[in-house]
N, C-alpha and C positions, 0 to 999 in steps of 0.2 A: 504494500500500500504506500501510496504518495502524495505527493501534491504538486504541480507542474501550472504552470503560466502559458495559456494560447494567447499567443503575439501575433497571425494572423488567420483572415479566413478566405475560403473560396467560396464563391455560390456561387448556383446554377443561372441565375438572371442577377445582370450587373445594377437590376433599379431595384432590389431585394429589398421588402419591409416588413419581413419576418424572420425569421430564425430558420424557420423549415425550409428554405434556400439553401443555409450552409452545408455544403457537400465534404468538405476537408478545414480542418487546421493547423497551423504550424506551432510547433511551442516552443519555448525559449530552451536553453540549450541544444546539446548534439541528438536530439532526435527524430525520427522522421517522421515525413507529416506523415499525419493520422487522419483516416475517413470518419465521419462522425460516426457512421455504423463502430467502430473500431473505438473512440471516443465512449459513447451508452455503455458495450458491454465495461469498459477500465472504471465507470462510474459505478454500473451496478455490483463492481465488484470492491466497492470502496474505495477506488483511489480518486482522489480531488484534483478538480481544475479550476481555476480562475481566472478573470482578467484585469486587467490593470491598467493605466495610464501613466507618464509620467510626471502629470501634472495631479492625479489621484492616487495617493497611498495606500488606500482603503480596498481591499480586494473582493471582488463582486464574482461570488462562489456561482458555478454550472453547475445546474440540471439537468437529470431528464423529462423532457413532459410529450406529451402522445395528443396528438391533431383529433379533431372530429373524425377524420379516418379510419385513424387508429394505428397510424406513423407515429414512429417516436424520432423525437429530435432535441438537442439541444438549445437550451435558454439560462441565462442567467438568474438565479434566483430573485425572487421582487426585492428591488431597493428604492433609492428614491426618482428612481426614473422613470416615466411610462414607457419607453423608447427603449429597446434592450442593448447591452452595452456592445455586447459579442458585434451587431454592426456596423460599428463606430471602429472597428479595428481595421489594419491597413487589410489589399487584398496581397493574394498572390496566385 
């Protein structure tokens, strides 16, 4: 178990205003990006992700949460934002 920093994301549509676009992300030190599928299972397996800014200290903890569908995807836990942070981050 761990705790690791995504520092970028990929999505599927580059005018994305949800979370369930994000396809991949990148995280801070040596390792490789990771597919969000890949992402859910390391979460449901208790290791923690977050993200950050450098102008915000405060680390705003990933979930998993599950679409009307019944997809599950990635989102930052509610903080004080309506707007989730994860796409505020650069792409790649």
């Amino acid at each position: 178990m761990g705790t690791y920093q995504i520092t970028h994301v990929r999505v599927s549509d580059n005018n994305a205003t949800s979370t369930e676009k994000i396809t991949d992300v990148r995280l801070a030190g040596n390792y490789a990006d990771c597919t969000v599928a890949q992402i859910i299972k390391y979460l449901e397996n208790n290791n923690d992700f977050f993200y950050t800014t450098a102008y915000q200290t405060a680390k705003s903890f990933i979930e998993v949460a599950t679409s009307s569908l019944g997809n599950k995807y990635i989102r930052t836990k509610a903080n004080y934002t309506t707007k989730d942070n994860l796409l505020s981050l650069p792409r790649f």
